[in-house]
C-alpha positions as CSV (number, residue, x, y, z in Angstrom):
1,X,30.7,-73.8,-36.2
2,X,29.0,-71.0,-33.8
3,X,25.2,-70.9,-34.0
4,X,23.9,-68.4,-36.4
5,X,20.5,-66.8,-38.1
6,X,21.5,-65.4,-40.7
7,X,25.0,-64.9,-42.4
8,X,26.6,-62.8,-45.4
9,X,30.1,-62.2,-46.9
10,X,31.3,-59.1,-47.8
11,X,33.5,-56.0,-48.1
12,X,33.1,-54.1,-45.1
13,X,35.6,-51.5,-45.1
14,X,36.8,-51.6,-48.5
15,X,39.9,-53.0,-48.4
16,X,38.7,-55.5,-51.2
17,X,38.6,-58.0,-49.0
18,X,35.8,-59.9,-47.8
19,X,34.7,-60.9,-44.2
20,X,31.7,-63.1,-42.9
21,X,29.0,-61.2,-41.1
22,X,26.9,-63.9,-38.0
23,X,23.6,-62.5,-37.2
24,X,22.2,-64.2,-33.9
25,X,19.0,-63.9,-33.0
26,X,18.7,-65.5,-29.2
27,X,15.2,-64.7,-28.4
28,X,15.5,-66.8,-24.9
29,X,18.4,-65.1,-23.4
30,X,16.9,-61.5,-24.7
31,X,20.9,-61.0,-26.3
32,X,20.9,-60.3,-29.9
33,X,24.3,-59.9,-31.8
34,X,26.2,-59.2,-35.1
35,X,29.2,-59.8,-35.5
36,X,32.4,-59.6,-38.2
37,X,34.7,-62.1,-39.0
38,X,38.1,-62.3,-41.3
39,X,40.5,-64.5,-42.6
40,X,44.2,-63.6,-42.3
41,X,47.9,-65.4,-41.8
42,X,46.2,-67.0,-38.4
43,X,43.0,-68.0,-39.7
44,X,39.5,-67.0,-38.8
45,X,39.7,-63.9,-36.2
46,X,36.5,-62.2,-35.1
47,X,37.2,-58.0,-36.3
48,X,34.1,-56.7,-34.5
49,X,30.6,-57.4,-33.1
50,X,27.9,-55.3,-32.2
51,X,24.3,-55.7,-29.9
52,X,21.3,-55.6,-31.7
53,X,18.1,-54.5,-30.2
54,X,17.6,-57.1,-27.4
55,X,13.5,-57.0,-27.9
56,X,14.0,-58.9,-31.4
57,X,12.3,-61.8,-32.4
58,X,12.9,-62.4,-35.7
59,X,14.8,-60.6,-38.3
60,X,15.3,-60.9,-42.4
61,X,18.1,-61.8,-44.4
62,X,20.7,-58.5,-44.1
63,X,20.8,-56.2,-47.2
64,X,24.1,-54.4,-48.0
65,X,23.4,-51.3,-49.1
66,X,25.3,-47.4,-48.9
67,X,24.1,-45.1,-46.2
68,X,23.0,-41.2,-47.5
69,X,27.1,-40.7,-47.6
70,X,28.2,-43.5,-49.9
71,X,29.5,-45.7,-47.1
72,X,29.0,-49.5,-47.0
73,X,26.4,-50.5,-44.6
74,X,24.5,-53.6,-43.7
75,X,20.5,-53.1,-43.3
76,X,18.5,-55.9,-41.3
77,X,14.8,-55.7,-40.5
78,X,13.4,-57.6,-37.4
79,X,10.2,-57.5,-36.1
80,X,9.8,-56.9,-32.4
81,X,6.5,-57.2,-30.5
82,X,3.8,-56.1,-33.2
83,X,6.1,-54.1,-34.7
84,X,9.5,-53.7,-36.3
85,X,12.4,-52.2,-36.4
86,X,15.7,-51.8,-38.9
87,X,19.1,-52.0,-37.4
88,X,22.3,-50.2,-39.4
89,X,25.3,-52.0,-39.1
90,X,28.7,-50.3,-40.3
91,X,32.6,-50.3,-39.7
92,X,33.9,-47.8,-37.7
93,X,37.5,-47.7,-36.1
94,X,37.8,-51.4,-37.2
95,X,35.0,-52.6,-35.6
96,X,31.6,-53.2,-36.0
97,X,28.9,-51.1,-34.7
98,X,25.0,-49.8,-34.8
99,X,24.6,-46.2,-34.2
100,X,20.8,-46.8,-34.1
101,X,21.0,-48.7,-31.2
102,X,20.9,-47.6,-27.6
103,X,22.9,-48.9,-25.3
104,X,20.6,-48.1,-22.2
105,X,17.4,-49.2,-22.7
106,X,18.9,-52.0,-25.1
107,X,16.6,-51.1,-27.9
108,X,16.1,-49.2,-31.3
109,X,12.9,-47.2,-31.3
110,X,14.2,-44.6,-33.7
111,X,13.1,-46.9,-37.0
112,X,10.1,-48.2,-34.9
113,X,6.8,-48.5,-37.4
114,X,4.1,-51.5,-38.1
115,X,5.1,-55.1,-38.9
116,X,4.2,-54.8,-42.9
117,X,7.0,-52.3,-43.5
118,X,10.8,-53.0,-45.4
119,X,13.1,-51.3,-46.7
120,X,13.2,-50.0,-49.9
121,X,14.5,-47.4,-52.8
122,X,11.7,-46.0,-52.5
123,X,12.8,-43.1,-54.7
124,X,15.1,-44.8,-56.6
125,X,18.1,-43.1,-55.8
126,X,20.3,-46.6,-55.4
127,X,20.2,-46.0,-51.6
128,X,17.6,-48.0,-49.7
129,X,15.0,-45.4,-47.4
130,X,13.9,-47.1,-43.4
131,X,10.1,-46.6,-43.2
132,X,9.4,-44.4,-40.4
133,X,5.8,-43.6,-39.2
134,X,4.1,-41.0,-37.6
135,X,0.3,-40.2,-36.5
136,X,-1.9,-39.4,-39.1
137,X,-5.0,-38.1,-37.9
138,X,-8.2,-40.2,-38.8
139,X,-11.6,-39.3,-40.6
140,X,-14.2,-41.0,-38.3
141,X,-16.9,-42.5,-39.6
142,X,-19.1,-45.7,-38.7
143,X,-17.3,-45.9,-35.7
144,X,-14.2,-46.4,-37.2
145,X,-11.3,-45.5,-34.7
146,X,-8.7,-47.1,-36.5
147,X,-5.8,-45.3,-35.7
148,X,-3.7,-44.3,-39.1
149,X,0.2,-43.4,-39.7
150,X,1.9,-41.0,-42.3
151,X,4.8,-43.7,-43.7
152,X,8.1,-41.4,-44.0
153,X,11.0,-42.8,-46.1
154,X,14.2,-41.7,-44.6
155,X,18.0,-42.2,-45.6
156,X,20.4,-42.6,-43.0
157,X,23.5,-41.2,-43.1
158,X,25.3,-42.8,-39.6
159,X,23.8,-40.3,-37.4
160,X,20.6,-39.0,-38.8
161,X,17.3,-40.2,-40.4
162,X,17.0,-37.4,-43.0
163,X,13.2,-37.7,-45.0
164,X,12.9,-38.2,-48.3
165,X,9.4,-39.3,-49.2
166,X,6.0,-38.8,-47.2
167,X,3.4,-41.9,-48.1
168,X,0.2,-43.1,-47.1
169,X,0.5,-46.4,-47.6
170,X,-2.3,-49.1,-48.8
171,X,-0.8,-52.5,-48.7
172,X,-4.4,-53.7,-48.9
173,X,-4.5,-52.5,-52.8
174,X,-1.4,-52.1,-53.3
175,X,-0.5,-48.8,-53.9
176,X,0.4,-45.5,-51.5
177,X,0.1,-42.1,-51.9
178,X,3.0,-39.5,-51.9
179,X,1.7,-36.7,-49.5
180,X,3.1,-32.9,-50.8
181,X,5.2,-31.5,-47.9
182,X,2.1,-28.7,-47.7
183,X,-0.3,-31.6,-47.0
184,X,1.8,-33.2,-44.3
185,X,0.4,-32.4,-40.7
186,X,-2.9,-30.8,-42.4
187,X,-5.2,-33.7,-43.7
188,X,-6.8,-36.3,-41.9
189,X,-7.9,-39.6,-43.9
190,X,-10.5,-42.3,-44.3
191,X,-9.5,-45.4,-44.6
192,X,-12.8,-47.6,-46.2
193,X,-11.3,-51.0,-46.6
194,X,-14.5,-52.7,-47.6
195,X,-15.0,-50.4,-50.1
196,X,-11.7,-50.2,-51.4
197,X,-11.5,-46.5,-50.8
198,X,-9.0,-43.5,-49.6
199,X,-10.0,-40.3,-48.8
200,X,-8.0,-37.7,-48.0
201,X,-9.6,-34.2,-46.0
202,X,-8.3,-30.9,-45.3
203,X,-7.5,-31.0,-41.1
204,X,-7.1,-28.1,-38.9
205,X,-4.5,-29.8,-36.3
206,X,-5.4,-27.0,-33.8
207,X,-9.4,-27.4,-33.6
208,X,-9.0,-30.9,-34.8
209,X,-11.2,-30.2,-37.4
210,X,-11.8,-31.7,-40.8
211,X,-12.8,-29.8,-44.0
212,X,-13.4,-30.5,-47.2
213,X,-12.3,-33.7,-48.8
214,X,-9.3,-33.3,-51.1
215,X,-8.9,-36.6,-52.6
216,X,-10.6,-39.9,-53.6
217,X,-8.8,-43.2,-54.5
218,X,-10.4,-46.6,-55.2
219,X,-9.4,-49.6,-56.4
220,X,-12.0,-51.6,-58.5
221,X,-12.0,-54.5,-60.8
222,X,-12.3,-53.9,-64.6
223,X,-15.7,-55.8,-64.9
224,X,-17.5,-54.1,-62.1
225,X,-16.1,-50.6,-64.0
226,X,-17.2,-51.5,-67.2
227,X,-20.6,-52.8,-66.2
228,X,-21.5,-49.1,-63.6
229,X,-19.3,-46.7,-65.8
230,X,-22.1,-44.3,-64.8
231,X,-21.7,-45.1,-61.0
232,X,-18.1,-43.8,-61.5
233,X,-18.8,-40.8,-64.1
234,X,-17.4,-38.1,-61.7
235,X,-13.8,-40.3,-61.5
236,X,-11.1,-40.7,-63.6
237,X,-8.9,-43.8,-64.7
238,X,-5.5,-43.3,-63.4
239,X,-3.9,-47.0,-63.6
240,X,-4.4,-50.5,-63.9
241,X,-2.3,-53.6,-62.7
242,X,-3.6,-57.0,-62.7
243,X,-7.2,-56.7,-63.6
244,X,-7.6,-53.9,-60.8
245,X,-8.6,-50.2,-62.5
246,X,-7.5,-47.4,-59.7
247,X,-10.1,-44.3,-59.9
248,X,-9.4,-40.9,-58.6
249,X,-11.7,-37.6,-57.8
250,X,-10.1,-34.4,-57.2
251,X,-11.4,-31.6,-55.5
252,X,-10.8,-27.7,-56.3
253,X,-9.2,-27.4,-53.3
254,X,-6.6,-29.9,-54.2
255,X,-4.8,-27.5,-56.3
256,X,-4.7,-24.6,-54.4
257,X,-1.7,-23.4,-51.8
């Protein structure tokens, strides 16, 4: 009868039984909570509960999932602020708790990143990655000062973010871009959203300095494709999805080391 946002039944700890998880969101007394419920010989008894990150707002429907390790563990994301977060839920001792969160500050910054951003298989190992950003450096032009983010996938195995797949991500288009481990930390990239474009340039982190340009991506329609093929003669068809043809340029430099 408690107030809840979200709840979920499930098998926690493996003993093929299954509990009731209560996910509170209580954004006016700043006091977020989870917490683990079971039925035995004296009814309903509360097994464990945990603080979530107090700056919550909102938060999705929890996913069970495995962490890195195999183990059972419950994955919510919640936006906080602009941004927002993922918060790890697993049993431990017979209880319930969220190694992401700490218990100073009342936060979890560790999974911080931008609002668009869920979890996902990315790599479809069966194990869902947290979205984790970092600064990307950005190609300025027009007086564009947009500041940009690499996207890392990480599992989680209890104690450490461990990543799996770098991405630039273009939610606009709908695609992203898997960035080779060599690439990460050395390119800087355009971001043309008018235009539909991506371009990605070599970047010398130390003189903050950008090179040559690596790589072109842009989305187009069919039609306007078909009707300036020569526009686009130096670019080659690399998918389609939904009446959108995605076009590509690669430099030499691309391929070397």
């Amino acid at each position: 009868l408690q107030k809840y946002t979200h709840f979920l039944t499930l098998d926690l700890n493996g003993d093929k039984k299954s509990g009731v998880l209560i996910v509170d969101i209580n954004t006016t007394k700043q006091y977020n909570t989870a917490a683990l419920f079971s039925l035995n010989d004296d009814g309903v008894v509360q097994t464990g509960i945990c603080e979530l990150d107090s700056k919550i707002q909102s938060a999705s429907a929890p996913i069970v999932s495995e962490l890195s390790n195999g183990k059972t563990a419950i994955y919510i994301d919640a936006v906080k602020g602009v941004g927002a977060v993922t918060e790890v839920l697993i049993e431990e001792r017979g209880g319930l708790t969220n190694p992401l969160f700490d218990a100073v500050t009342r936060e979890n910054i560790r999974t911080l990143r931008s609002l668009s951003y869920t979890v996902s298989d990315i790599n479809g190992d069966g194990i869902v990655e947290i979205p984790v950003q970092g600064p990307l450096p950005s190609v300025n032009k027009d007086d564009n000062n947009e500041s940009l983010y690499y996207t890392n996938w990480c599992s989680y195995n209890g104690e450490t973010l461990t990543n799996q797949l770098t991405t630039v991500m273009n939610l606009n288009d709908g695609y992203y871009i898997s960035i080779p481990s060599k690439w990460v930390g050395n390119i800087a990239v355009l971001k043309d959203t008018e235009k539909k474009i991506r371009e990605i340039y070599r970047y010398n982190g130390e003189t903050q300095q950008t090179g040559e340009m690596l790589l072109c991506i842009q989305a187009i329609s069919a039609k306007e494709l078909d009707s300036g093929k020569a526009l686009y003669s130096d670019m080659q068809e690399i998918a389609r999805s939904n009446g959108t043809v995605f076009i590509c340029a690669l430099s030499d430099g691309a391929f070397e080391d």
